[in-house]
C-alpha positions as CSV (number, residue, x, y, z in Angstrom):
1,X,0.0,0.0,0.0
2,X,3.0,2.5,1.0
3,X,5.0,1.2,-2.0
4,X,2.0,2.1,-4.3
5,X,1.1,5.5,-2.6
6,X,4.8,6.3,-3.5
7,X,4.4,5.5,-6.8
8,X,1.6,7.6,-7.3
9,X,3.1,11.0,-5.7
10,X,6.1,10.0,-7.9
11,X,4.2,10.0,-10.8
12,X,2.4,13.1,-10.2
13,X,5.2,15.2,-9.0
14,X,7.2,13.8,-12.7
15,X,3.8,15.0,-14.4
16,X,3.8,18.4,-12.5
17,X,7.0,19.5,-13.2
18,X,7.0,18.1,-17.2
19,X,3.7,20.5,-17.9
20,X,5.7,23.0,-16.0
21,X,9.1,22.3,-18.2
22,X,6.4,22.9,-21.0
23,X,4.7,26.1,-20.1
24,X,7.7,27.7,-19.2
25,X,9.5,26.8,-22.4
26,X,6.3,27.8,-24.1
27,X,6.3,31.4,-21.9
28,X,9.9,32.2,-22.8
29,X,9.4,31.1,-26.6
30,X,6.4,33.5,-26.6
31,X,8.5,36.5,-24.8
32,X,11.2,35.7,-27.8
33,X,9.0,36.1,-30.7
34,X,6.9,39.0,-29.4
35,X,6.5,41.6,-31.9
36,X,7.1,45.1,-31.4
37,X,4.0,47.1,-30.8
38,X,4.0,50.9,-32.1
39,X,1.6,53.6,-32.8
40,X,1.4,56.4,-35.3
41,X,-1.1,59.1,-34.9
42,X,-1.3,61.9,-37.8
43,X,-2.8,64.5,-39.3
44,X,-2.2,63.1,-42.6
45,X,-4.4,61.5,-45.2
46,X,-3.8,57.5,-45.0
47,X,-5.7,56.5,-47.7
48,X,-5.1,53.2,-49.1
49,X,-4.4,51.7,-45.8
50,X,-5.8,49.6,-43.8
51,X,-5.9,46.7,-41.1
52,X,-3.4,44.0,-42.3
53,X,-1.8,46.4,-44.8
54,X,2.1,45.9,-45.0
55,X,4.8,47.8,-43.5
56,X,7.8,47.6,-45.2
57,X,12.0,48.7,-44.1
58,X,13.8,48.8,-47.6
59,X,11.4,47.2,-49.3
60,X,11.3,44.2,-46.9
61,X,8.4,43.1,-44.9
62,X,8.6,43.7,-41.6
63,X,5.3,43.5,-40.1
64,X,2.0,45.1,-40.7
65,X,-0.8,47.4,-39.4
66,X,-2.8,45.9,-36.9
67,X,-5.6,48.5,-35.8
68,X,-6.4,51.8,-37.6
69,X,-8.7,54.1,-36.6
70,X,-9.0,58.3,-35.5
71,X,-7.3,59.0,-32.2
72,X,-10.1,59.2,-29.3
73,X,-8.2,62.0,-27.9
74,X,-8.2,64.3,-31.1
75,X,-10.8,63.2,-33.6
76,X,-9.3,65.1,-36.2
77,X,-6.3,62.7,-36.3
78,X,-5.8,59.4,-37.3
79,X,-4.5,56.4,-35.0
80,X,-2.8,53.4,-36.2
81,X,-1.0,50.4,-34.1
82,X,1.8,48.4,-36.2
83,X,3.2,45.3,-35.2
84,X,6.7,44.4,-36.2
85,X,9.0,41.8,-35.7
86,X,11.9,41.5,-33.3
87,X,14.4,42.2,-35.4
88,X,13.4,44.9,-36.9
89,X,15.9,48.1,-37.0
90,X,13.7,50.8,-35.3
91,X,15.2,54.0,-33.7
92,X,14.7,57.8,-32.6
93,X,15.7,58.4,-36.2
94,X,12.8,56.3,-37.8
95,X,9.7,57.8,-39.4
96,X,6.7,56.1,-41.4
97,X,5.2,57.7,-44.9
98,X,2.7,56.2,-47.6
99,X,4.2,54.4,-50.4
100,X,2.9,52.4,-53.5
101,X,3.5,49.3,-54.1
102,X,4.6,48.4,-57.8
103,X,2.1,48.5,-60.5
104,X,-0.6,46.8,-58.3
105,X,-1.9,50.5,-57.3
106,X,-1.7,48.9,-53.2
107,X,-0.3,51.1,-50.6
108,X,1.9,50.3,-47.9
109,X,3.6,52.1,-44.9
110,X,6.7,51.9,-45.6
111,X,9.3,53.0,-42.5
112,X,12.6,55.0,-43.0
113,X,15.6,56.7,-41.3
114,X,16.5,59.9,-41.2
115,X,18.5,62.6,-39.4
116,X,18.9,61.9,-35.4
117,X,20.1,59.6,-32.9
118,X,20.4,55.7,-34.0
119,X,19.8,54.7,-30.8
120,X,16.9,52.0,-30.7
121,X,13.4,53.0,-30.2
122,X,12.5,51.0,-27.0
123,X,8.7,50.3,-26.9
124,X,6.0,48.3,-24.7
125,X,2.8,46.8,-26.2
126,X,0.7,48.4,-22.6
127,X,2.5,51.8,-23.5
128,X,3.7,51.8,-27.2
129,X,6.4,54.2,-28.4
130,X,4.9,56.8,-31.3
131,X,6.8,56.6,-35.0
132,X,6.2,60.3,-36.4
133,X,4.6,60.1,-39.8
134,X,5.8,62.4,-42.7
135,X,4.3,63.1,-46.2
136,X,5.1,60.6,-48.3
137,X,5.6,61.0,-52.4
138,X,1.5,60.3,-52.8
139,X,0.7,63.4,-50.5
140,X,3.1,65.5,-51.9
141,X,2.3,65.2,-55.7
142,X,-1.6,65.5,-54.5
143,X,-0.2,68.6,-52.6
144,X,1.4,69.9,-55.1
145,X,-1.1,68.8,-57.9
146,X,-3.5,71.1,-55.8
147,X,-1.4,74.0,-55.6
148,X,-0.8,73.8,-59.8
149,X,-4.7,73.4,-59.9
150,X,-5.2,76.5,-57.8
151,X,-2.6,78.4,-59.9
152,X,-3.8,77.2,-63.3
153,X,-7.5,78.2,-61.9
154,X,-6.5,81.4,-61.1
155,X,-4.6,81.7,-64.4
156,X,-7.4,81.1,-66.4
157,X,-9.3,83.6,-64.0
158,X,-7.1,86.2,-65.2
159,X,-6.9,85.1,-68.6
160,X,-10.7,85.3,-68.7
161,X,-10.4,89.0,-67.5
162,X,-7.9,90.1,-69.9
163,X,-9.5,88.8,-72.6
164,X,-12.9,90.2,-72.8
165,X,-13.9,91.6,-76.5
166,X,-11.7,94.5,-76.7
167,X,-8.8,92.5,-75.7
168,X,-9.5,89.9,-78.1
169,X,-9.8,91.8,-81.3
170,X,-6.5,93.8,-79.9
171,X,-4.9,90.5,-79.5
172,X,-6.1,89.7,-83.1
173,X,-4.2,93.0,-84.3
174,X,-1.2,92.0,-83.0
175,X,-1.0,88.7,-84.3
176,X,-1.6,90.1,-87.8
177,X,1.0,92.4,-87.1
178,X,3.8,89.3,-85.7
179,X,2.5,87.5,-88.7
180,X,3.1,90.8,-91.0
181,X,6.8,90.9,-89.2
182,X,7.7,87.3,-89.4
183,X,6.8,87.6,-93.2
184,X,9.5,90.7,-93.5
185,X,12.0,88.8,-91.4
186,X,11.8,86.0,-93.6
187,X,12.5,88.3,-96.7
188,X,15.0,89.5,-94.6
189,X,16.6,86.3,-93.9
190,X,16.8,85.7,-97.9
191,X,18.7,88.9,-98.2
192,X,21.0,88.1,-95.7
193,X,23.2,85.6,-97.3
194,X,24.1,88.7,-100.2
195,X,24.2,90.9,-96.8
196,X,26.8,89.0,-95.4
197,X,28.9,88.6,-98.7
198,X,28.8,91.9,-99.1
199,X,30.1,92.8,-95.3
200,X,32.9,90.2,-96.1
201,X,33.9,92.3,-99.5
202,X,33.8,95.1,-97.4
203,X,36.2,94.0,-94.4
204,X,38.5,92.7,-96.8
205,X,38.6,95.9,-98.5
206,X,38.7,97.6,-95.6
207,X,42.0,95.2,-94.3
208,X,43.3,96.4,-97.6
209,X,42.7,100.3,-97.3
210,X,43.8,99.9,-93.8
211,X,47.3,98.2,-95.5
212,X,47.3,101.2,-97.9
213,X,46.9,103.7,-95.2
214,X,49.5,102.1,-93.1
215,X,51.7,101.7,-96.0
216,X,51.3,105.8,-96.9
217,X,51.3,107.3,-93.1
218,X,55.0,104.9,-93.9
219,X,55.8,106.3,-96.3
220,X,55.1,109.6,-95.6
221,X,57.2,110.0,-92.4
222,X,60.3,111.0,-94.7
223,X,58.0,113.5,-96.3
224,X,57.0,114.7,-92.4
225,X,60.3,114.9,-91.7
226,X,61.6,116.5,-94.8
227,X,58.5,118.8,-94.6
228,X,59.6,119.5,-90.5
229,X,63.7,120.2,-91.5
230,X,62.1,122.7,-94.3
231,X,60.1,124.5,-91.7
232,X,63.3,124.9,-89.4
233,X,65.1,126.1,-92.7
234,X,62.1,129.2,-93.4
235,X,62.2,129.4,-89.8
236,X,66.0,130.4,-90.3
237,X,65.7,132.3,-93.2
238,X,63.0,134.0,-92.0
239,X,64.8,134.9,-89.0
240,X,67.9,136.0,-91.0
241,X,65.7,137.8,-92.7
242,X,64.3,140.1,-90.3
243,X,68.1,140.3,-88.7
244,X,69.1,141.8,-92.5
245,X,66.8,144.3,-92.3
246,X,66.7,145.5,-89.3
247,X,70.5,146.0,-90.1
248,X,70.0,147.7,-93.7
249,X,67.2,149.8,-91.6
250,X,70.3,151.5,-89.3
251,X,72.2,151.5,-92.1
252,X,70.5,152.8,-95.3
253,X,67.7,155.4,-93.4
254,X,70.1,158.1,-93.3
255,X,71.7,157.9,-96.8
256,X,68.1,157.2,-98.2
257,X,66.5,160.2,-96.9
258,X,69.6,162.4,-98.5
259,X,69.2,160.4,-101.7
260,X,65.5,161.4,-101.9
261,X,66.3,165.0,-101.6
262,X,69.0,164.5,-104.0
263,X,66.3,163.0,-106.6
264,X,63.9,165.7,-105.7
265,X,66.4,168.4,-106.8
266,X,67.1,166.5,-109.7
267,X,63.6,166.0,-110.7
268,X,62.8,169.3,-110.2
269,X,65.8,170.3,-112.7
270,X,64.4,168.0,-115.0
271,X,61.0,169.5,-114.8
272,X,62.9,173.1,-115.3
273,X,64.5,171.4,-118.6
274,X,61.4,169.9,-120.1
275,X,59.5,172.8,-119.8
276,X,62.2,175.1,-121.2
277,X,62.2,172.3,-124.1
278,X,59.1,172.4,-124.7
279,X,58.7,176.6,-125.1
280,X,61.8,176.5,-127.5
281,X,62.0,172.6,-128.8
282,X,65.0,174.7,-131.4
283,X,67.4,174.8,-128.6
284,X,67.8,171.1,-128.8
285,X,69.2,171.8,-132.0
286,X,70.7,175.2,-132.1
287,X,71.7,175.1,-128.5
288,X,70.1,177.8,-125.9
289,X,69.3,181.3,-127.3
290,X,72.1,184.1,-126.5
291,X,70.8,186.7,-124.0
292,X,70.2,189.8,-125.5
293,X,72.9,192.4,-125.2
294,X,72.7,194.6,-121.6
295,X,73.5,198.1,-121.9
296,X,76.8,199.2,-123.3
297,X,77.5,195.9,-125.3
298,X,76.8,195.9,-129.2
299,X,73.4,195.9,-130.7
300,X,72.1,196.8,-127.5
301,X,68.3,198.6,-128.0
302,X,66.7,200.6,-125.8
303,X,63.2,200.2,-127.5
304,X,63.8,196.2,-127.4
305,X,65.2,195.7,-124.3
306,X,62.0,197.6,-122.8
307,X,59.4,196.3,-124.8
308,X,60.7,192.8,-125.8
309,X,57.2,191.0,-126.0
310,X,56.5,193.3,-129.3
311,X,58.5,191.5,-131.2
């Protein structure tokens, strides 16, 4: 009876501690492969998600979105919970965005690093850490593409505006005019290849005037200097010149002012002559008359000498 009431605590205690070997083995292969528990709550638009949609690190799967949902503290936010596996590379650095996946059109949450620490992110599933969430390449081109919309709108706006009726048939004008122009610049175009030929004549003539000129101003700088030893030379001469008479000027003022009353006399002797010549042009011949005879000398008259003119 003892040996078999042995047997039977043996037993049991060999059962109690193998379903205890079990459950703990179970417990710690549980705490091993629990998954990291973390939240995301946003402003942002998160469409395209959902329970069960995929989060991805680098393109690999790393867990997925378990609960989703607006955050009961502001309902003008949305809430999600993401569970991901142990090993996954999460730290202060890490921040979650909206991306497609392939062609399918599906969107995923897709988790990246950025600027910061690298330390890890240490979490608890009864207080998860928060992941910030950023815009993602989705929100911004629908940002954007709202933006362009709202400046194409008000573009046309304004385009409306500026052309009303008046505007339009002003615009009209001015085409007619550009298209007016664009026909002159195309004649012009076709006159520019003669144009050009003719600028080309033109600069090669003008090289060769310019070689001409060169050539002359060369040989012209004997002529210049010629021309500048002549100028010394009048220069010279000239003063020479002025030296000579200056000199003749002390030296011939007093003899020609005696000479000029010497030809005065003479002239007026001359004058004397002619006249006397030309009352008895017979003296030329017959030489001067005698003087009639004076008182005492033969043939003198008394009668004649006192009335001579009654000859």
């Amino acid at each position: 009876m003892e040996n078999r009431t042995h047997a039977i605590i043996a037993v049991s205690f060999l059962v109690v501690f193998s379903l205890g070997a079990v459950l703990v083995y179970y417990w710690l292969s549980n705490q091993q492969n629990e998954p990291l528990v973390y939240e995301i709550v946003t402003s942002q638009s998160v469409g395209g998600l959902s329970a069960q949609s995929k989060v991805e690190f680098k393109g690999i799967e790393v867990g997925h979105v378990t609960q989703l949902g607006f955050d009961p503290n502001d309902r003008a936010k949305v809430k999600m919970t993401i569970n991901l596996k142990p090993n996954t590379y999460v730290t202060h650095a890490t921040y979650a965005e909206v991306a497609m996946q392939g062609l399918t059109g599906g969107s995923v949450l897709e988790l990246k690093l950025g600027k910061g620490s690298n330390a890890p992110l240490a979490t608890d599933p009864r207080h998860p850490a928060r992941i910030p969430m950023r815009e993602g390449l989705i929100g911004s081109l629908m940002t954007s593409a709202r933006a362009d919309m709202q400046q194409i709108h008000e573009l046309l706006t304004s385009a409306n505006k500026i052309l009303d009726a008046s505007n339009r048939e002003h615009v009209a004008k001015s085409l007619q005019q550009i298209d007016a122009v664009t026909r002159q610049l195309a004649t012009i175009e076709a006159q520019l290849p003669a144009l050009v030929q003719n600028v080309q004549r033109s600069v090669t003539q003008s090289h060769a005037l310019l070689a001409d000129a060169d050539k002359a101003v060369r040989d012209a700088q004997p002529t210049i200097r010629n021309a500048a030893q002549l100028e010394a030379s009048v220069e010279a001469l000239a003063r020479s010149s002025r030296q000579l008479s200056e000199k003749l000027n002390r030296q011939t003022v007093p003899n020609f002012d005696a000479l000029s009353r010497n030809l005065l006399r003479t002239s007026r002797q001359l004058d004397e002559l002619l006249r006397e010549l030309k009352a008895k042009p017979q003296s030329l011949i017959f030489g001067p008359p005698k003087p009639p005879p004076g008182p005492g000398e033969p043939g003198f008259k008394r009668g004649e000498q006192e009335n001579p003119g009654h000859e």
